[in-house]
C-alpha positions as a Markdown table, in Angstrom:
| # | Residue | x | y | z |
|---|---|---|---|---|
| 1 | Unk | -57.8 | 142.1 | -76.2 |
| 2 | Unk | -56.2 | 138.5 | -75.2 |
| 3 | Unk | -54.0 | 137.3 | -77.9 |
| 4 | Unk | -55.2 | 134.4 | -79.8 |
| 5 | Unk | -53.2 | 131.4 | -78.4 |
| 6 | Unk | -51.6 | 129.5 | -80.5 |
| 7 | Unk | -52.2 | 125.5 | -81.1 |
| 8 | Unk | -50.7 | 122.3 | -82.4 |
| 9 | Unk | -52.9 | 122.8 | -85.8 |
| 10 | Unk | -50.9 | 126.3 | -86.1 |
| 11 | Unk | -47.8 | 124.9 | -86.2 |
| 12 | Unk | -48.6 | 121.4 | -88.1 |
| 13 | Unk | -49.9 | 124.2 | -91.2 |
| 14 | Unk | -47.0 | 126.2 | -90.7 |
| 15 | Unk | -44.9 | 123.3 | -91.2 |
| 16 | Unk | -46.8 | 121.4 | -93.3 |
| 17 | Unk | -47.1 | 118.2 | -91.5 |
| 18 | Unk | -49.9 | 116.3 | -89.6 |
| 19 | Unk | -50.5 | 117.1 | -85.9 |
| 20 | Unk | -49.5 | 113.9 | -85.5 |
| 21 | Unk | -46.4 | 114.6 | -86.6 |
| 22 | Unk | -46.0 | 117.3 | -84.4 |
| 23 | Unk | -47.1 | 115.6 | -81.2 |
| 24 | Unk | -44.4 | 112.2 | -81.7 |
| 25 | Unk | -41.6 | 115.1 | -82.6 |
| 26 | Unk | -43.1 | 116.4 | -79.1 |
| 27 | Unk | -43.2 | 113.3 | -77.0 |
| 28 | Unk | -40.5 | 111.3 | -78.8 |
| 29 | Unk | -37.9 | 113.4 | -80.6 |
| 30 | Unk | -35.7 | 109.9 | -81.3 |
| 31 | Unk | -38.7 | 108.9 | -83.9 |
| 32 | Unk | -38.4 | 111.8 | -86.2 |
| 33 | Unk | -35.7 | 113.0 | -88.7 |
| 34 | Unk | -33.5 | 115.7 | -87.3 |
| 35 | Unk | -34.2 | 117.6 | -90.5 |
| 36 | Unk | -38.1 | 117.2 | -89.5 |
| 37 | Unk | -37.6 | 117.9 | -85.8 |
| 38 | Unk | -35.3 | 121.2 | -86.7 |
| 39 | Unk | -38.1 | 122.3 | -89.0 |
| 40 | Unk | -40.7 | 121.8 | -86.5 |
| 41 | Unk | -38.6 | 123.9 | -83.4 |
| 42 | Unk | -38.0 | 126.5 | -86.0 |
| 43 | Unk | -41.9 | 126.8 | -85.9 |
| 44 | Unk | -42.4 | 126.9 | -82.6 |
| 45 | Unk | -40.0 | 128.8 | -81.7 |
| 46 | Unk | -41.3 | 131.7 | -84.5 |
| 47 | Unk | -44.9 | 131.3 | -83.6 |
| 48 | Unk | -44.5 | 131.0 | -79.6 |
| 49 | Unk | -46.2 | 127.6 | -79.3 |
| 50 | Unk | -46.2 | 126.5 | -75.9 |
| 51 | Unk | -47.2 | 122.7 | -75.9 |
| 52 | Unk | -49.8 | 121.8 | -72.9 |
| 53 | Unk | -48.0 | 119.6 | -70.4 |
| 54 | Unk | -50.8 | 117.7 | -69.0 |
| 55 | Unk | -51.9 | 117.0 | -72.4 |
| 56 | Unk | -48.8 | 115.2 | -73.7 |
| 57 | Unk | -48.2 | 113.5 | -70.0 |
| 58 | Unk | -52.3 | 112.2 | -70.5 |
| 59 | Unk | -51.7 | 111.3 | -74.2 |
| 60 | Unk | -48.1 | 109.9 | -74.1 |
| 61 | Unk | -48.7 | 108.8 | -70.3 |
| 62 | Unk | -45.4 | 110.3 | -69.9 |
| 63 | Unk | -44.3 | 113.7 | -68.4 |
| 64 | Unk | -40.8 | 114.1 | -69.8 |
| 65 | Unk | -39.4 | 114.5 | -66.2 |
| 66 | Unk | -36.3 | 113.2 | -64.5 |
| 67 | Unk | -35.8 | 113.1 | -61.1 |
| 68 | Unk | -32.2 | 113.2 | -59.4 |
| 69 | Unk | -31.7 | 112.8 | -55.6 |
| 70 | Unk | -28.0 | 114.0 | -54.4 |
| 71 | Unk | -27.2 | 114.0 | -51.1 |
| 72 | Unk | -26.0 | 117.8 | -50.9 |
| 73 | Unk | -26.2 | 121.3 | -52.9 |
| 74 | Unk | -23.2 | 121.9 | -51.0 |
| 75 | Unk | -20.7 | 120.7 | -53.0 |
| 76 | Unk | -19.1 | 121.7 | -56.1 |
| 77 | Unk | -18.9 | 118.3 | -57.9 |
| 78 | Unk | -22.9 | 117.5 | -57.3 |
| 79 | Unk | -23.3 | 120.7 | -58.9 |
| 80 | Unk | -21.1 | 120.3 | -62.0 |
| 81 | Unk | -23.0 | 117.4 | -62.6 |
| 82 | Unk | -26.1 | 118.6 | -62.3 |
| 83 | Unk | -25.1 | 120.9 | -64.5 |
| 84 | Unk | -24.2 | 118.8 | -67.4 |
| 85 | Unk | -27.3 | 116.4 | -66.6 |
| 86 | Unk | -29.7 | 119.4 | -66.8 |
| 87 | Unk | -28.0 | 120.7 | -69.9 |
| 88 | Unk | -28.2 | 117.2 | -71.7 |
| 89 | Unk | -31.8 | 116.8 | -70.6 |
| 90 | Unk | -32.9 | 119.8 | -71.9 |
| 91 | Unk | -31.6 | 119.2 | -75.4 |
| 92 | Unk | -33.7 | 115.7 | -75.5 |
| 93 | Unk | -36.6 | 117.8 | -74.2 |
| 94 | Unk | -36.7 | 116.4 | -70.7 |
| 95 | Unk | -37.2 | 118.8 | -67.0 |
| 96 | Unk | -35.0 | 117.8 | -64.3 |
| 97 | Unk | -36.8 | 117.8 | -60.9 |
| 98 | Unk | -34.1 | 117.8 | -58.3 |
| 99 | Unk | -33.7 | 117.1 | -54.5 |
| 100 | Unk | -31.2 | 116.6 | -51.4 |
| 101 | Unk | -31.3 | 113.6 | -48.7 |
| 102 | Unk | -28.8 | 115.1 | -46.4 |
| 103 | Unk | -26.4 | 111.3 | -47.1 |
| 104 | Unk | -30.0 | 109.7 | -45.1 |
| 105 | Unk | -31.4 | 107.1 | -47.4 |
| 106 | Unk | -34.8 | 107.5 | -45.4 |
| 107 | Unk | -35.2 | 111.0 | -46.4 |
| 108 | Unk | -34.2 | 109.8 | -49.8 |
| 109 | Unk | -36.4 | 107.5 | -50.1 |
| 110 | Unk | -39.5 | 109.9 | -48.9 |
| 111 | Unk | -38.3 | 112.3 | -51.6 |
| 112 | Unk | -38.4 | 109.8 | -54.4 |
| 113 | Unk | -41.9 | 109.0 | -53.1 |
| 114 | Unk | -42.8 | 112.7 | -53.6 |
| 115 | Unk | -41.2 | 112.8 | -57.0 |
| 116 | Unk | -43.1 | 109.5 | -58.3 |
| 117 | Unk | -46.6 | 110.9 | -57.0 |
| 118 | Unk | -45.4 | 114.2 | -59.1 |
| 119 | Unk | -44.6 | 111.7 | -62.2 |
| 120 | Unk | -41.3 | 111.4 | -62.8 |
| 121 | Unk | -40.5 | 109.2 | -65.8 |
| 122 | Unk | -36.9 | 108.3 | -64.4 |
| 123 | Unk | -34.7 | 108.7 | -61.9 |
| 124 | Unk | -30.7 | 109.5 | -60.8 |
| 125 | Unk | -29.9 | 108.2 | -57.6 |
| 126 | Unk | -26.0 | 108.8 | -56.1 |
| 127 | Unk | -24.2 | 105.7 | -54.8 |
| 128 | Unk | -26.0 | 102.3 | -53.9 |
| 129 | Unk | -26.7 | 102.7 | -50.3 |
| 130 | Unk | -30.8 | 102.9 | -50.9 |
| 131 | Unk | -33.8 | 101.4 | -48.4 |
| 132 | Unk | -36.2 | 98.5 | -49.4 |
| 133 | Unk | -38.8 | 100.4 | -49.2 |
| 134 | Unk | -36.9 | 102.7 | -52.6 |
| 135 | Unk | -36.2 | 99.4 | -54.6 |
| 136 | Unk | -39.8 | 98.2 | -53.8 |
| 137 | Unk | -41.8 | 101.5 | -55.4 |
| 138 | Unk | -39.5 | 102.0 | -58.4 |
| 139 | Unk | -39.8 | 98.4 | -58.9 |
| 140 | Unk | -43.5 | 98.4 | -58.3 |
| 141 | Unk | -43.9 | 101.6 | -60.3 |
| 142 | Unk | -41.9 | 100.3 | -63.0 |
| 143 | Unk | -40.0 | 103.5 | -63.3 |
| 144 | Unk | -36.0 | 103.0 | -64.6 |
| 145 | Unk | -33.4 | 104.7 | -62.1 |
| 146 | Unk | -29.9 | 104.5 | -62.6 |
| 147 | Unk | -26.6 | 104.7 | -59.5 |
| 148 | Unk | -24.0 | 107.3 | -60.2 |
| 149 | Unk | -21.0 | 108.0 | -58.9 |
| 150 | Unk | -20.3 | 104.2 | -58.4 |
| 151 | Unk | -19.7 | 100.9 | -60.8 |
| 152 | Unk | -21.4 | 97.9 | -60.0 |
| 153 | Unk | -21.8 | 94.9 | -62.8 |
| 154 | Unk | -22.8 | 92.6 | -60.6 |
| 155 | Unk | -25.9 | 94.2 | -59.9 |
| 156 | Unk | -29.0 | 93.7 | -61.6 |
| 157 | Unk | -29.6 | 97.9 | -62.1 |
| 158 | Unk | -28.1 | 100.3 | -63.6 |
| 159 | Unk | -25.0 | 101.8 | -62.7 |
| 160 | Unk | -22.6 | 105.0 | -63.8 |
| 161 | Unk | -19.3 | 105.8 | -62.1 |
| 162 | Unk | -16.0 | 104.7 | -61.4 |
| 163 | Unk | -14.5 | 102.1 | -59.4 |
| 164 | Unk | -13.9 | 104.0 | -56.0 |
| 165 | Unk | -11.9 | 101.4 | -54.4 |
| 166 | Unk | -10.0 | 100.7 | -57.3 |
| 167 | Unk | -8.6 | 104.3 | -57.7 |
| 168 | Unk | -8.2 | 104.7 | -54.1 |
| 169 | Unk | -6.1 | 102.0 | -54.4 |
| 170 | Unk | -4.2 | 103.6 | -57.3 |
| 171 | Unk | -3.9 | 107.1 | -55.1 |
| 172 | Unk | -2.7 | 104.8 | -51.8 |
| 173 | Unk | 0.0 | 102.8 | -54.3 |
| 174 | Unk | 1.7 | 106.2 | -55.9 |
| 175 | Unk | 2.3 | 107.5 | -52.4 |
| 176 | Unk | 3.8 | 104.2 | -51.5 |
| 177 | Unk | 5.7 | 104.2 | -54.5 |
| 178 | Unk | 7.2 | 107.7 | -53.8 |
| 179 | Unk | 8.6 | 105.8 | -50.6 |
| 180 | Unk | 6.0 | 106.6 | -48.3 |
| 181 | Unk | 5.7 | 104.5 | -45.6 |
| 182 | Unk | 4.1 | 106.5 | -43.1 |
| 183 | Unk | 0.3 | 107.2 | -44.8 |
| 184 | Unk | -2.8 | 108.5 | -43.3 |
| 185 | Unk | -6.2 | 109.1 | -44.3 |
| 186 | Unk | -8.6 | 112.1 | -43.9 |
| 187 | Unk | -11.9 | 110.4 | -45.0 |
| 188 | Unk | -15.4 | 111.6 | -45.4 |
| 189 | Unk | -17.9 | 110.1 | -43.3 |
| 190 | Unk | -18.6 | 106.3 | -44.3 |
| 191 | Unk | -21.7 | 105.7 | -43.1 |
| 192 | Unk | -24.4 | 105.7 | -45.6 |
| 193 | Unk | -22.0 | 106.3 | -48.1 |
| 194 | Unk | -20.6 | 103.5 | -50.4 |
| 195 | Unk | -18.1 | 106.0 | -52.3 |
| 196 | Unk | -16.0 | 107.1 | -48.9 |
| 197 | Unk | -15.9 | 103.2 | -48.0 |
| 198 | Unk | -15.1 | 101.9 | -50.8 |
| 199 | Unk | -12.1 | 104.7 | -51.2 |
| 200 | Unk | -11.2 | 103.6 | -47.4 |
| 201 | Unk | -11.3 | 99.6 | -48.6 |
| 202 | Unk | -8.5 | 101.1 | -51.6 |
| 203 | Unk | -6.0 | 102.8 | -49.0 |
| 204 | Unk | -6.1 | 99.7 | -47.0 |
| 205 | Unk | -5.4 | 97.0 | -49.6 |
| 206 | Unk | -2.4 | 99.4 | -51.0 |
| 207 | Unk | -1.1 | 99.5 | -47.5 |
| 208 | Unk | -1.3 | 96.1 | -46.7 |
| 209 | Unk | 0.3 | 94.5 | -50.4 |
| 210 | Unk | 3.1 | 96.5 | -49.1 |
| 211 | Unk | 3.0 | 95.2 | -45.5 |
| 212 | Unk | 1.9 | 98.6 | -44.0 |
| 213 | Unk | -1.0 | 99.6 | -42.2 |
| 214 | Unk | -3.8 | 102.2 | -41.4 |
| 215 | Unk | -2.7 | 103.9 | -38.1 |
| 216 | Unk | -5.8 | 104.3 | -36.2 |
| 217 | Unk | -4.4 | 107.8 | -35.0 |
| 218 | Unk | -3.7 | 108.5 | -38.8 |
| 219 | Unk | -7.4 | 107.3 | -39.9 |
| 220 | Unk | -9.9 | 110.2 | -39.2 |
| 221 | Unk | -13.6 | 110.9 | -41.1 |
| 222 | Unk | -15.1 | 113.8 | -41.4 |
| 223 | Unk | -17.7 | 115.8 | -43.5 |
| 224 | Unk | -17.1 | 117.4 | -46.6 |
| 225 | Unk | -16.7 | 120.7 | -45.3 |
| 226 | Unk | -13.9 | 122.4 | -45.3 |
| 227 | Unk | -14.3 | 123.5 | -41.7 |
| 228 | Unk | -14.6 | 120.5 | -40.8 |
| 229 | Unk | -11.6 | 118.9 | -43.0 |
| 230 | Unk | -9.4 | 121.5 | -41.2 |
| 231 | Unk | -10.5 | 120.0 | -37.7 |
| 232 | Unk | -9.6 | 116.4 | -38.9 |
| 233 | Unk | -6.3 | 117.8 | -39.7 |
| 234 | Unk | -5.7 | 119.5 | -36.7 |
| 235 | Unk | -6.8 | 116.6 | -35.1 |
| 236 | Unk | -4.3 | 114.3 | -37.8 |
| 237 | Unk | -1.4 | 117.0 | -36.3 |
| 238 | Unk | -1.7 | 117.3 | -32.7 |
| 239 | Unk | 0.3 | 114.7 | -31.5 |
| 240 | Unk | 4.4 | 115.2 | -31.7 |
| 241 | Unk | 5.6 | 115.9 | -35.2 |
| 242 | Unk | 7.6 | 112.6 | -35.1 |
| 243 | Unk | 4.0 | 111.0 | -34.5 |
| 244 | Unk | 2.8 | 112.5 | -37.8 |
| 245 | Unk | 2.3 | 110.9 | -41.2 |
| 246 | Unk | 4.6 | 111.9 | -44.1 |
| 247 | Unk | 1.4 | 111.8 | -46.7 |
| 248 | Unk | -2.3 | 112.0 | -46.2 |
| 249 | Unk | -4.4 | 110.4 | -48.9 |
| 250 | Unk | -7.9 | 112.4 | -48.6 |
| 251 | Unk | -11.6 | 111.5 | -49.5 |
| 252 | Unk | -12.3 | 114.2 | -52.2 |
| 253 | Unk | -10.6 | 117.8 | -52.6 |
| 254 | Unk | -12.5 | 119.8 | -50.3 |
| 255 | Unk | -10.6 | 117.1 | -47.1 |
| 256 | Unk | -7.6 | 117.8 | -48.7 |
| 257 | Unk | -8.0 | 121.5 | -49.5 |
| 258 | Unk | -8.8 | 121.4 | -45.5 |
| 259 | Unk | -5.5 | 119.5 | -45.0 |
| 260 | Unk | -3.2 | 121.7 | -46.7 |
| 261 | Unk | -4.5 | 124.9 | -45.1 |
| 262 | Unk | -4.0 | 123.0 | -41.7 |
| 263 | Unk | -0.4 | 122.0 | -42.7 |
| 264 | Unk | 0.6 | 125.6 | -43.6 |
| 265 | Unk | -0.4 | 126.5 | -40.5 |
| 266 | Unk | 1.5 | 124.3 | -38.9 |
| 267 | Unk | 4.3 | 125.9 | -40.8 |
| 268 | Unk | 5.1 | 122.9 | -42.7 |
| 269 | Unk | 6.0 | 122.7 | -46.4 |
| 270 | Unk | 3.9 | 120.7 | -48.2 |
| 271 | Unk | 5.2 | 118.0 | -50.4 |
| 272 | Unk | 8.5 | 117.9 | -48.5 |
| 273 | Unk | 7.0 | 117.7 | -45.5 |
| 274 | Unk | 4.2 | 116.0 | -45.7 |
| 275 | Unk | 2.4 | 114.8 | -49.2 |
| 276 | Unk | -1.6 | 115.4 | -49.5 |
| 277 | Unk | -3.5 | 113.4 | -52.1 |
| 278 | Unk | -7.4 | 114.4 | -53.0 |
| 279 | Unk | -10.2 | 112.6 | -55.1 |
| 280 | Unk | -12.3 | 114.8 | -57.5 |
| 281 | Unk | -10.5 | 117.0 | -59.5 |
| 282 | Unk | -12.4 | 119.8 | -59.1 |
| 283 | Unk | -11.6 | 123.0 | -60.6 |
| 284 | Unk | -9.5 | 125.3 | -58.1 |
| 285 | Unk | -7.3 | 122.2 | -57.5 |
| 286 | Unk | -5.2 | 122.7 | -60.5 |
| 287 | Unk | -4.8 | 126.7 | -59.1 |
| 288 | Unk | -4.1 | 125.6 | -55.7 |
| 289 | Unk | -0.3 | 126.7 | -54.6 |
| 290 | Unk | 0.8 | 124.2 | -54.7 |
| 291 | Unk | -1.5 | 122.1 | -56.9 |
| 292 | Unk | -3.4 | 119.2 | -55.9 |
| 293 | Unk | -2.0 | 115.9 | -56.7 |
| 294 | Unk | -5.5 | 114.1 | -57.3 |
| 295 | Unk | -7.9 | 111.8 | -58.7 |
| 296 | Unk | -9.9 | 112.7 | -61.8 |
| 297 | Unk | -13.2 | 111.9 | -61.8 |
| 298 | Unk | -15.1 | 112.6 | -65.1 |
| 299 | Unk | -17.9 | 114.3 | -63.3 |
| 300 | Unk | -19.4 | 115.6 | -67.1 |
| 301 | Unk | -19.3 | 112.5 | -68.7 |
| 302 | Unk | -20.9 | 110.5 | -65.4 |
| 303 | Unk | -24.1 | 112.7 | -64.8 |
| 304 | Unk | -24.5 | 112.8 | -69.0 |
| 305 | Unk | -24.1 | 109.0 | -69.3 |
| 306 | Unk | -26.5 | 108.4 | -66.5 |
| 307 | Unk | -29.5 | 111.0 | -68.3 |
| 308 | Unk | -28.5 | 109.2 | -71.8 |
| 309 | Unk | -29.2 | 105.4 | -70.3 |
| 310 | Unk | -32.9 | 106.7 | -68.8 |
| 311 | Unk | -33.7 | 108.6 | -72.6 |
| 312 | Unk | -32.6 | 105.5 | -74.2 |
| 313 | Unk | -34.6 | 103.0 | -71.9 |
| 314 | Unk | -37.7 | 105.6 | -72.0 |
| 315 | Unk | -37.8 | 105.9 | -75.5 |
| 316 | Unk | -37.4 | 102.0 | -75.5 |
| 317 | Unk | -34.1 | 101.4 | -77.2 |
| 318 | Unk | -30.8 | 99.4 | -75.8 |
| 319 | Unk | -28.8 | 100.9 | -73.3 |
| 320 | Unk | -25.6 | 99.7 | -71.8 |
| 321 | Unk | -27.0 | 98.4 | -68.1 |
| 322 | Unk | -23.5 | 99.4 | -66.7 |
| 323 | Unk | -20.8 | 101.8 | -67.9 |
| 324 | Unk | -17.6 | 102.2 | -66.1 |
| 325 | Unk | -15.6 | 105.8 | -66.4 |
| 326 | Unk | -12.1 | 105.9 | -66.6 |
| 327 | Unk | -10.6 | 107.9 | -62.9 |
| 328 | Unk | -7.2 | 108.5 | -63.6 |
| 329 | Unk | -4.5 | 110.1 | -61.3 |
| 330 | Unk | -3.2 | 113.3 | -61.9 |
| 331 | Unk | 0.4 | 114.3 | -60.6 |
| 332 | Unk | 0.6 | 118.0 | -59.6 |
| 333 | Unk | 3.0 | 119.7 | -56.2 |
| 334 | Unk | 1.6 | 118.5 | -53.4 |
| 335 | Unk | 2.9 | 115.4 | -53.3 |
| 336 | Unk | 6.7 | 114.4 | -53.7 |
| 337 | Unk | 9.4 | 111.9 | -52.0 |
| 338 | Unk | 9.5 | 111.9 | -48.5 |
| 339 | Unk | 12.1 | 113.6 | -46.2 |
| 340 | Unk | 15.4 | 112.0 | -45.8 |
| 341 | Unk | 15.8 | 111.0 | -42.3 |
| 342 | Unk | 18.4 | 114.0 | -41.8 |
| 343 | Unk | 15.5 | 116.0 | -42.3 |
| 344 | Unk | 16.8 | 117.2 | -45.6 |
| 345 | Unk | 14.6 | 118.1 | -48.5 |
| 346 | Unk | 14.2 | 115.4 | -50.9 |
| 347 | Unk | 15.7 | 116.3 | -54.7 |
């Protein structure tokens, strides 16, 4: 025989509340007393209730979904933060739908269309580079969406991130204070992409408050892969090694982890010959030999901050419109003083 199913009027007499009750702890968890709302998960959770989703979207006209749009799978800091989005969601009872635009704000903007006619109640966006045609149906829609991965207070939406060209800046100025004088700069492709010109806009200002300057030969872009990062080195590298830079500054740790397999092959000995710099932080840069000298990006706190400013606004309380993490540098072995011109090794 088919089991009974279990309803909202099981679990209210189990717990000795209203249905009512039950369905705002459902569809708004904020409104409810955590001693109420751990009572009411405890009965669930013993009696196997599963609540009807097209019941509480219909009654709440909400569907307790977020949607996120990254431009890539392929990369290890989209997915950390997915990660820690997905994991904060699921705690506030939310569902994270996610998809990919390939860094083409067409295709993201046909994917957010498909995740509105699906019902998203919000949605996470990366950078600021976003058609019309986007701002027009989330506008017209009314649905909240939120910018990660950049800072922008000027703007009238939402943002999460750090300033790119601010700690790009900071990255550029510590090589130059090391008594670099000869920089270049494996960057990731900058079109359609705010973060990697932005970074760009930081190496330049560094290099020109100290009278220096971006060698075309010594600026490269690339994708961030590390096949292709090792091409941009190679490419960085071919000319005569008194051509070459003595420190490359590097769009995100996968260019750089690119660079410093290039300069070992090149058999050169990396800081003393030539200093490499990343952006990211991720995890195998502290394990790296040598280390990554990098820029930390709080990649947790910028996905959780971003799901916590759509729950907030949802559920109708005040939420900070823009909120700025803190990307600090982080000195490891891959970057040190430059050779002496005798071509001794710098102490």
């Amino acid at each position: 025989m088919k089991p009974k199913s279990v309803g909202i009027r099981d679990v209210a007499k189990h717990v000795g509340v209203s249905t009512a009750s039950i369905s705002r702890t459902l569809n708004n968890p904020e409104s409810v007393s955590p001693e109420l709302r751990m009572r009411i998960d405890a009965a669930i959770a013993e009696l196997g209730y599963i609540p009807d989703a097209a019941a509480r979207a219909l009654s709440s006209r909400r569907t307790r979904t977020i949607g996120a749009i990254i431009p890539t799978v392929d990369n290890a800091m989209f997915a950390r933060g997915i990660e820690a989005l997905q994991s904060y969601l699921s705690l506030q009872g939310y569902l994270l739908l996610l998809s990919t635009s390939g860094y083409d704000p067409e295709t993201e903007a046909r994917q957010a269309q498909n995740m509105v006619s699906r019902g998203i109640d919000g949605l996470i966006l990366r950078g600021d580079m976003h058609t019309d045609a986007l701002r027009r149906l989330l506008a017209s829609q009314r649905i909240p969406f939120v910018n990660v991965g950049v800072y922008h207070p000027d703007k009238p939406y939402a943002s999460v991130g750090g300033n790119n060209e601010a700690a790009a800046y900071r990255a550029c100025r510590y090589l130059i204070e090391l008594g670099h004088t000869r920089i270049g700069m494996v960057a990731a492709i900058s079109s359609n992409n705010d973060r990697a010109t932005a970074r760009v806009s930081g190496v330049r200002r560094a290099l020109a408050e100290h009278g220096l300057s971006l060698k075309p030969e010594w600026y490269i872009e690339v994708p961030y892969h590390l096949d292709d990062a090792r091409q941009g080195a190679r490419s960085l590298l071919s000319s005569p090694r008194e051509g070459w830079p003595t420190a490359v500054v590097c769009g995100n740790d996968v260019i750089a982890y690119g660079v410093l397999l290039e300069a070992e092959r090149h058999g050169l000995d990396v800081p003393n010959d030539l200093s490499v710099m990343g952006f990211d932080d991720l995890e195998w840069s502290r394990h790296l030999r040598p280390s990554l000298t990098t820029m930390h990006v709080p990649t947790d706190e910028v996905w959780t901050r971003a799901g916590e400013y759509l729950v907030k606004s949802l559920s109708g309380r005040a939420a900070a419109l823009h909120h700025e993490v803190d990307v600090s540098l982080v000195v490891r072995e891959s970057t040190s003083r430059p050779r002496p011109a005798g071509g001794r090794k710098a102490h």
